[in-house]
ZAGUKE-940482 format. One line per 8 residues: number of its first residue (from 1); their letters; for each residue x, y, z of C-alpha. Coordinates in steps of 0.25 Angstrom, whole numbers, plus 5000, padded with zeros to 4 digits. Each point is the difference from the previous one (the first is absolute). Example, Ala and Ser with C-alpha at 12.3 -4.5 7.8 and 13.67 -1.06 7.14 Angstrom:
2
1	as	5049:4982:5031  5006:5014:4998
END
This chain:
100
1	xxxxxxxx	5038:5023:5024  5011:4995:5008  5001:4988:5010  4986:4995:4997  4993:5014:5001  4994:5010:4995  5007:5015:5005  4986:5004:5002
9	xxxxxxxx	4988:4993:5005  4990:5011:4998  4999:5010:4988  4989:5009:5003  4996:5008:4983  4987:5008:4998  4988:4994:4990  5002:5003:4984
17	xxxxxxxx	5015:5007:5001  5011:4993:4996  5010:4989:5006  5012:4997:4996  5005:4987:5009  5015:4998:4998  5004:4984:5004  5014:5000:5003
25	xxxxxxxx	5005:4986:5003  5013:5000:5008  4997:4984:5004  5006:4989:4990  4987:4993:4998  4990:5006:4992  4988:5008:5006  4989:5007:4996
33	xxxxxxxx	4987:5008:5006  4985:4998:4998  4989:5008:5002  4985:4993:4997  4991:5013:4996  4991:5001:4988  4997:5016:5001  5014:5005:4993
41	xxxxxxxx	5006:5005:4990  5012:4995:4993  5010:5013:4996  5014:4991:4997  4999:4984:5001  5014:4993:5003  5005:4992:4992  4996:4988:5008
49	xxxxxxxx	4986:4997:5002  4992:4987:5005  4990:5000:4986  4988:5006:4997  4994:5002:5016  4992:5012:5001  4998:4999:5014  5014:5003:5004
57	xxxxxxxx	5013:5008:4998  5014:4992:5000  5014:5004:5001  5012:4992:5000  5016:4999:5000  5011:4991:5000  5010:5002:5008  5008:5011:5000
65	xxxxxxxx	4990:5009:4993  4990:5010:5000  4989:5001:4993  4986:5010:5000  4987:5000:4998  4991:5015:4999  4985:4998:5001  4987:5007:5008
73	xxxxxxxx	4990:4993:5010  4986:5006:4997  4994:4996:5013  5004:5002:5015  5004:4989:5009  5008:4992:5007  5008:4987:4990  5010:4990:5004
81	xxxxxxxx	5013:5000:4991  5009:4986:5002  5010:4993:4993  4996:4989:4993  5011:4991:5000  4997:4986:5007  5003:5004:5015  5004:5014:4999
89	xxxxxxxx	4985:5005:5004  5001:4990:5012  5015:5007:5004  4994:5012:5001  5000:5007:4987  4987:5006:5002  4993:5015:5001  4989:5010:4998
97	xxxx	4998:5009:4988  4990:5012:5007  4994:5009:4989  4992:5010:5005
END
């Protein structure tokens, strides 16, 4: 992330191969990047996580650092990822997670 963005608006992965997603935040605010889907399967949680929700995989950091997170969707389709800051989804922090 850098200026309130995400460097990629579109990460296109195929159904039950692993992802690892790298979140490297260049901004001075915190960010982080959500992506509701019940059909995965978690490889590598972060160190930060929003609890217990089964429904959705969550990776922050804090500024100036990177942080990762490696799991598998089971079942194609089209999911909306956003950063769930108050505002930063409204700025434009915002994209699709394709799995075919």
């Amino acid at each position: 992330t850098t200026e309130m963005k995400y460097s990629k608006n579109e990460i296109i992965v195929e159904k039950d191969k692993p992802v690892t997603i790298t979140l490297t935040n260049l901004d001075n605010i915190e960010h982080d990047i959500e992506i509701r889907t019940s059909s995965f399967n978690m490889i590598k949680e972060s160190k930060h996580n929003h609890g217990a929700d089964k429904n959705l995989l969550h990776l922050h950091a804090a500024p100036d650092n990177t942080e990762t997170l490696t799991f598998s969707i089971t079942e194609t389709g089209v999911y909306e990822f956003y950063c769930t800051v108050p505002g930063h989804e409204e700025f434009g922090m915002i994209g699709r997670f394709i799995v075919s």
